[in-house]
ROKE-882504 format. One line per field, with one value per residue (C-alpha): residue in three letters; x, y, z. Coordinates in steps of 0.2 Angstrom, whole numbers, plus 5000, padded with zeros to 4 digits. Example, Ala and Ser with C-alpha at 12.3 -4.5 7.8 and 13.67 -1.06 7.14 Angstrom:
residues 2
resn <- c(ALA  SER)
u <- c(5062  5068)
v <- c(4978  4995)
w <- c(5039  5036)
END
This chain:
residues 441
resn <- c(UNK  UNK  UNK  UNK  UNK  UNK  UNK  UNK  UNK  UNK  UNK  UNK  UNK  UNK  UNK  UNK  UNK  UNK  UNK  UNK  UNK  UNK  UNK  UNK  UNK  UNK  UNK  UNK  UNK  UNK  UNK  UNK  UNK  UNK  UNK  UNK  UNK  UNK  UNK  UNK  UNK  UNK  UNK  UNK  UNK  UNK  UNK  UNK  UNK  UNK  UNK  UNK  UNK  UNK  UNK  UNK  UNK  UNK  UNK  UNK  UNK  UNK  UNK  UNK  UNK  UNK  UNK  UNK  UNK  UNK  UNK  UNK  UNK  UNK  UNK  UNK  UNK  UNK  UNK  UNK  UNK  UNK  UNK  UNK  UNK  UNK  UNK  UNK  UNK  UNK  UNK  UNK  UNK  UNK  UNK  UNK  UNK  UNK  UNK  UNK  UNK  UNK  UNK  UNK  UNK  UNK  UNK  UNK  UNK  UNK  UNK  UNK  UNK  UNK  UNK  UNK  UNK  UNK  UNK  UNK  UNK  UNK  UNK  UNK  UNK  UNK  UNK  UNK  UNK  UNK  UNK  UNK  UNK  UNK  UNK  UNK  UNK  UNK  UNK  UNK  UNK  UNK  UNK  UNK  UNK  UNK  UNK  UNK  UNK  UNK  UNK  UNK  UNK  UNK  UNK  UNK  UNK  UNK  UNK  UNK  UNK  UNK  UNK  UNK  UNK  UNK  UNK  UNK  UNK  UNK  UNK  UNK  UNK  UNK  UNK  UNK  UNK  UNK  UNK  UNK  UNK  UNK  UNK  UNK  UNK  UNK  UNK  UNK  UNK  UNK  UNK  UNK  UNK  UNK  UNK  UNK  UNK  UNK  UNK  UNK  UNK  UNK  UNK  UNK  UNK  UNK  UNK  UNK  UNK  UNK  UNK  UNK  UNK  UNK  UNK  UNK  UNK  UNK  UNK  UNK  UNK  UNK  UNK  UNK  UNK  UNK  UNK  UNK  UNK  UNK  UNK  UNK  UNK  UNK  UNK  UNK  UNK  UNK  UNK  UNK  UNK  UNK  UNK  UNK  UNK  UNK  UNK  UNK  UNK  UNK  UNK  UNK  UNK  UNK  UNK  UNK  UNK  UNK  UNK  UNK  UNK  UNK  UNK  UNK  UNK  UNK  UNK  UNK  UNK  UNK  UNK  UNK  UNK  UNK  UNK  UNK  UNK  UNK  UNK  UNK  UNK  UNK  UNK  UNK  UNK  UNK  UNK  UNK  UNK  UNK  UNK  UNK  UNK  UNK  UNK  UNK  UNK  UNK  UNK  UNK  UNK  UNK  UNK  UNK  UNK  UNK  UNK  UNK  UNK  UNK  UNK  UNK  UNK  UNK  UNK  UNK  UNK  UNK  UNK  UNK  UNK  UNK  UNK  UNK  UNK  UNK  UNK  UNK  UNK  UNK  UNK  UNK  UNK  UNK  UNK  UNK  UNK  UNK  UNK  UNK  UNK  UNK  UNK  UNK  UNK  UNK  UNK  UNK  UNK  UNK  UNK  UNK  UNK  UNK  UNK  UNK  UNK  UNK  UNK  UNK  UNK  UNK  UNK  UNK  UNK  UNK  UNK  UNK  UNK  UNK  UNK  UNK  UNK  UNK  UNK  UNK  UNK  UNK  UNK  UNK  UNK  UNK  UNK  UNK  UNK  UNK  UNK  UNK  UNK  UNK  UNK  UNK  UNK  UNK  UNK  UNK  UNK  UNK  UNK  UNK  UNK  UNK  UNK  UNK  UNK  UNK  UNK  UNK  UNK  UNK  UNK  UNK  UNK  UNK  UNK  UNK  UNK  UNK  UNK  UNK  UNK  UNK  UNK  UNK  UNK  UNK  UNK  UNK  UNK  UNK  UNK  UNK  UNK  UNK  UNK  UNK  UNK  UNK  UNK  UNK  UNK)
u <- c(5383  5376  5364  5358  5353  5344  5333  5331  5324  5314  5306  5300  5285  5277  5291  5284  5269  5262  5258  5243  5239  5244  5239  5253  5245  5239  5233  5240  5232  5244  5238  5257  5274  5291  5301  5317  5328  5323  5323  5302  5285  5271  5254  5242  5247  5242  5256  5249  5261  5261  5271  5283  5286  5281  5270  5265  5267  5252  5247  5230  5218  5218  5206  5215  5210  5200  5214  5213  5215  5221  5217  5233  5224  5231  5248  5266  5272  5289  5301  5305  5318  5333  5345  5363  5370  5363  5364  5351  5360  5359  5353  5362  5358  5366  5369  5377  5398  5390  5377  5391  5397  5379  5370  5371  5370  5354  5346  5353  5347  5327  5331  5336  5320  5310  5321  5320  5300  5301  5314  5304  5288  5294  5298  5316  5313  5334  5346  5365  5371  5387  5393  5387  5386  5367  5366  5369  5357  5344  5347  5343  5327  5319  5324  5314  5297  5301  5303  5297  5311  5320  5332  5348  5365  5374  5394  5395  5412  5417  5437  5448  5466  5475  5463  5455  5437  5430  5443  5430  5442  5445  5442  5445  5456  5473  5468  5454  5465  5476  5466  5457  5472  5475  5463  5467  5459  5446  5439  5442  5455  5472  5490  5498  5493  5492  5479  5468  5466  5462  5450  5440  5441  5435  5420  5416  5417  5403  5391  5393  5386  5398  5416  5415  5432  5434  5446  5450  5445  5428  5414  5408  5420  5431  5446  5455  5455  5438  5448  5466  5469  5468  5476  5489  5484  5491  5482  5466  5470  5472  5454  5448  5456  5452  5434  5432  5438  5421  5411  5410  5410  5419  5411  5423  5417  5428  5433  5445  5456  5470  5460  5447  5462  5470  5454  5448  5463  5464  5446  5432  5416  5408  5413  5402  5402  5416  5415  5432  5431  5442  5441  5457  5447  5432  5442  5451  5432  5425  5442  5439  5421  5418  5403  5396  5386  5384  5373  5369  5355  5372  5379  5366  5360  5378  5381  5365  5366  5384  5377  5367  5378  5383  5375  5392  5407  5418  5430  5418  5409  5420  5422  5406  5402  5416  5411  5394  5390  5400  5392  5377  5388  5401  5386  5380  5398  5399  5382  5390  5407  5399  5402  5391  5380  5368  5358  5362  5359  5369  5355  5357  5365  5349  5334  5328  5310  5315  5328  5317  5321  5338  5330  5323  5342  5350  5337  5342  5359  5356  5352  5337  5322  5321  5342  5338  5324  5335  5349  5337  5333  5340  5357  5355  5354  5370  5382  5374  5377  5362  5347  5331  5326  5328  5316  5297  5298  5293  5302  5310  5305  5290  5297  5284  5282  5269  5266  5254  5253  5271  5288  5295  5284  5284  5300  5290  5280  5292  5287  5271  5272  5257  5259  5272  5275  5292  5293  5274  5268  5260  5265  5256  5242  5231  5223  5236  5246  5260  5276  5284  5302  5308  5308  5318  5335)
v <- c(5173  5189  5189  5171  5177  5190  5181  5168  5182  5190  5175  5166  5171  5163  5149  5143  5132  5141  5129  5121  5133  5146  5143  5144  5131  5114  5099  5083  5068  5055  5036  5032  5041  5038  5042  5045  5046  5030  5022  5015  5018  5022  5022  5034  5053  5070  5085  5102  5115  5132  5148  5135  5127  5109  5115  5100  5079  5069  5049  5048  5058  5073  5088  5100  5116  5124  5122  5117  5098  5088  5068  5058  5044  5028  5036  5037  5054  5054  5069  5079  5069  5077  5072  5076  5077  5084  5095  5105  5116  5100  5084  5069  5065  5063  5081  5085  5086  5100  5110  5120  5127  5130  5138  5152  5152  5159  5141  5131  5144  5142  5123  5122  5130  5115  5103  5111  5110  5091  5087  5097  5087  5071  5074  5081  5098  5100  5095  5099  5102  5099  5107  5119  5139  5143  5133  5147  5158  5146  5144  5162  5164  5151  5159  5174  5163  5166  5150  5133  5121  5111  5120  5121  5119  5125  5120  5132  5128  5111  5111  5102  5097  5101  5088  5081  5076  5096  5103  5115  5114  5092  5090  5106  5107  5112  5129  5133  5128  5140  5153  5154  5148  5134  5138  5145  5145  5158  5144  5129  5120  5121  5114  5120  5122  5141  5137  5127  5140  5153  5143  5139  5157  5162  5151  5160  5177  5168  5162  5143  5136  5118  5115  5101  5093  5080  5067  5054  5054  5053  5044  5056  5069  5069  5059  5042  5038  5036  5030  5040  5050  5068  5079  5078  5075  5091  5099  5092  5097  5114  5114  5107  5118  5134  5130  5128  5146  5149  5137  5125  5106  5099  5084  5074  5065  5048  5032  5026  5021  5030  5045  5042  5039  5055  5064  5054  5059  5078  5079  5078  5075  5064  5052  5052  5036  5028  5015  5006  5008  4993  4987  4998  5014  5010  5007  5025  5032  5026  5031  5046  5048  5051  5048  5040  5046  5031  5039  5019  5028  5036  5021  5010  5024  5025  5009  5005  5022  5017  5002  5013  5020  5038  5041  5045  5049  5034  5039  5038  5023  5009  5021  5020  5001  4997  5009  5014  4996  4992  5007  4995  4983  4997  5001  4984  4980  4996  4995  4976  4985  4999  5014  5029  5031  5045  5048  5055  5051  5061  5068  5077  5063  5054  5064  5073  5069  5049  5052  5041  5026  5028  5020  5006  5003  5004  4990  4980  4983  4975  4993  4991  5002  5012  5015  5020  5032  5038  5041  5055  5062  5064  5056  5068  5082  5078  5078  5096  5100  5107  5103  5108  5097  5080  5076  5078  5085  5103  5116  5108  5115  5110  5098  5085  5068  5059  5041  5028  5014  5009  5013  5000  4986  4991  5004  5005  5017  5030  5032  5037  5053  5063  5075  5089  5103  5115  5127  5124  5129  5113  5109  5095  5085  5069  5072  5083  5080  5067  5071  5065  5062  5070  5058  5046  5053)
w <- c(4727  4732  4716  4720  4736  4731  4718  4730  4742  4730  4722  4737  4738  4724  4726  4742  4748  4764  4780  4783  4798  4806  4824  4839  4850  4846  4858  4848  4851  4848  4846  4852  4856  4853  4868  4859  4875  4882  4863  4867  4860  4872  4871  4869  4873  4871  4867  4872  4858  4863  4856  4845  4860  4868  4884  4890  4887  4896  4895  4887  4878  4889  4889  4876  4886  4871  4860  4840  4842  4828  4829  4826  4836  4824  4823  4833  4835  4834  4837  4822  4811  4808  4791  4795  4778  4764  4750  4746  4732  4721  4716  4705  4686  4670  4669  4684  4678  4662  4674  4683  4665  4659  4675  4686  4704  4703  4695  4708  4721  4714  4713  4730  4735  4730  4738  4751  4754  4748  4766  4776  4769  4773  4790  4791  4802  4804  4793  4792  4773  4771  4757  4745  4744  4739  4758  4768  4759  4757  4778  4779  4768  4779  4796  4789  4784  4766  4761  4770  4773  4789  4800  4794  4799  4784  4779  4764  4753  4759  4761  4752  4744  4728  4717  4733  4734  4735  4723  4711  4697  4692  4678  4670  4654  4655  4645  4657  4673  4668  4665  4683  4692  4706  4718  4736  4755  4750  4736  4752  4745  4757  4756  4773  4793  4788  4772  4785  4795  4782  4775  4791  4793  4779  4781  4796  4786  4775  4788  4788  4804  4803  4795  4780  4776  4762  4771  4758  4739  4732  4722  4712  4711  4694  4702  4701  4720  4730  4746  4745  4762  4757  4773  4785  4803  4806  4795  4802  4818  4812  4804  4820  4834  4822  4821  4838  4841  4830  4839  4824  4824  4810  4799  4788  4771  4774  4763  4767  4780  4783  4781  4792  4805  4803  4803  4820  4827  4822  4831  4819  4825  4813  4800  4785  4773  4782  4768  4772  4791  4802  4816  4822  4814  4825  4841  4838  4835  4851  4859  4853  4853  4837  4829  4811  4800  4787  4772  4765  4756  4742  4743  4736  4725  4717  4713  4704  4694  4690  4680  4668  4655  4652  4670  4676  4669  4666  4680  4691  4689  4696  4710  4714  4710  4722  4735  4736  4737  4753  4764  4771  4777  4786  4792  4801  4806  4814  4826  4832  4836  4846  4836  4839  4826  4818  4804  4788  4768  4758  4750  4735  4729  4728  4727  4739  4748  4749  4764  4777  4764  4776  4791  4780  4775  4792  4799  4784  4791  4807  4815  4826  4822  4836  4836  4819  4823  4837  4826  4817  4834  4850  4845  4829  4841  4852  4835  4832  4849  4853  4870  4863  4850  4848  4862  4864  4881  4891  4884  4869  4849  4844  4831  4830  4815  4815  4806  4804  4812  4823  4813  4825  4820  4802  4802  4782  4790  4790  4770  4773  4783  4784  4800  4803  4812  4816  4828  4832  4815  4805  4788  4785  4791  4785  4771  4764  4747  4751  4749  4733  4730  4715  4698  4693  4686)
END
């Protein structure tokens, strides 16, 4: 990984598409605002961005003080959008079960790069990547301008079981199994309380930010069960009380039930898929407060792709017939029921740049619009467990998306992104390239 890193560090520079402008204050001129903590769209409002930071929200077209002004006059302003599971180390297609024997690290490191701009371009300033070791290095190249890409909150090595959903070696041969040997804690994969803490430690010796576990089976791992609980509440609760001796929050990758109970009840943060969720399941999540993270976006993207032939293995696809396609649903039922609820796609597994189609999916799912767009800000924000974004209000990061028209009229709107800034710095602006998603796979 450290070779990764350093071609990663060294290529940037040509790799990555500067901002638009490099100013450190703005006056915005928005034609509405979403106010993400009351869940409403305003009217007309001017933000005043200084030093990366939201200096000052007024009703109105107010006097911009001298400032460069940028006209967003027929469009709502919303905070930046934040996806909470991604991968940014890869991205779906027919070659994805050969690619790990054919390339390096360093080729999913210059991949990663590109995806990375592609989220940031379509409106995602933060996003956590939950799983994935070029992650943390990708995390750090940003932080240092050498790269443009969202925040991230970065998981590194997921953790898993002997064969469980994040075991690096299904689907080996017998020959090659043998010859690397059952992997350990260091690689994430446990079978003990003592494993579970290693591997949470050793996750903090390699700089992840957030603890991934793979709860039950998986869709696209090279495995029968897509729903089979993986780890002992006990071991949970391990993972859990050991990564809150490092400050981390621990996301858990979910299918089905009993997993999703053990993991609620050893403390995890969020559920992600939740695919088999039941109304006891929900009860212990808002119980417990857990939240959901549904990713209907994988779901959907899944099961079509499972109906093409040789796009997965043939261990996979009923998997992800059966599966993928009941997310939206979960989803739906979950809203009604009560269940906290925040945004995520899974991206990575579809391709990266097309995450906003999420909120399309969760209003198809009976998810009002501005739940939905609160789900990618403010309530995005409180599963991070950070105060200073989330919000456009004094003193917050200036993460600011802007779109045409009202996203809560026509939450289609989300598509068509043509304003962002980070930190205070713009990336975009009307009249600038769109962002594209990748091409079909």
């Amino acid at each position: 990984m450290r070779l990764s890193t350093l071609v990663l560090s060294l290529s940037t520079a040509l790799a990555a598409m500067p901002a638009l402008a490099a100013n450190d204050s703005y006056a915005l001129q928005c034609g509405q605002l979403f106010d993400a903590r009351a869940g409403k769209v305003l009217g007309p409002h001017t933000i005043i961005v200084r030093a990366g930071k939201v200096a000052e929200v007024a009703a109105g077209a107010t006097d911009s003080a001298g400032l460069p002004r940028i006209d967003l006059s027929g469009h709502t302003c919303t905070p930046g959008w934040t996806d909470l599971h991604v991968h940014l180390g890869s991205q779906s297609s027919p070659q994805s079960y050969t690619e790990g024997f054919r390339l390096d690290e360093v080729d999913f490191a210059f991949r990663s790069v590109g995806f990375a701009n592609k989220t940031l371009m379509a409106g995602f300033t933060s996003v956590r990547d939950l799983g994935g070791e070029v992650s943390p290095h990708l995390r750090d190249a940003i932080n240092q301008g050498l790269v443009d890409g969202p925040r991230i909150w970065a998981a590194g090595k997921s953790i898993a079981t002997t064969g469980g959903h994040a075991d690096p070696t299904n689907g080996y041969n017998d020959a090659l199994s043998h010859l690397i040997g059952p992997p350990g804690p260091t690689e994430g994969v446990i079978n003990s309380i003592d494993d579970a803490r290693q591997a949470v430690r050793q996750r903090y010796k390699e700089g992840s930010d957030v603890i991934k576990i793979t709860a039950t089976g998986g869709v696209l791992s090279y495995a029968k069960s897509g729903d089979a609980p993986q780890f002992t509440v006990e071991e949970v609760k391990a993972i859990v009380d050991t990564a809150k001796d490092y400050g981390y929050r621990v996301a858990a990758h979910a299918h089905g039930e009993e997993g999703m109970k053990r993991a609620v009840l050893g403390g995890v943060t969020s559920i992600e898929h939740g695919t088999y969720m039941s109304p006891e399941v929900m009860s212990l999540m808002k119980q417990h407060g857990t939240w959901y993270v549904p990713t209907i976006y994988a779901g959907r993207f899944v099961a079509d792709k499972a109906r093409i032939d040789g796009y997965f293995p043939e261990v996979v696809r009923p998997k992800a017939i059966r599966i993928g396609a009941l997310i939206q649903d979960t989803a739906g039922r979950a809203y009604k029921n009560g269940v906290k609820i925040a945004f995520g796609t899974d991206m990575g597994v579809g391709p990266h740049g097309d995450n906003a189609r999420e909120f399309i999916y969760m209003t198809e799912a009976g998810i009002p619009a501005t739940v939905a767009l609160q789900a990618a800000t403010i309530r995005a924000a409180e599963v991070l467990g950070v105060d200073d974004q989330g919000v456009i209000e004094v003193g917050k990061r200036a993460d600011i998306v802007a779109v045409p028209g009202n996203p809560v009229e026509d939450i289609s709107a989300v598509m068509k992104v043509d304003f962002v800034m980070k930190d205070g710095k713009v990336y975009r602006q009307p009249g600038s390239q769109p962002a594209q998603a990748s091409a079909a796979l």
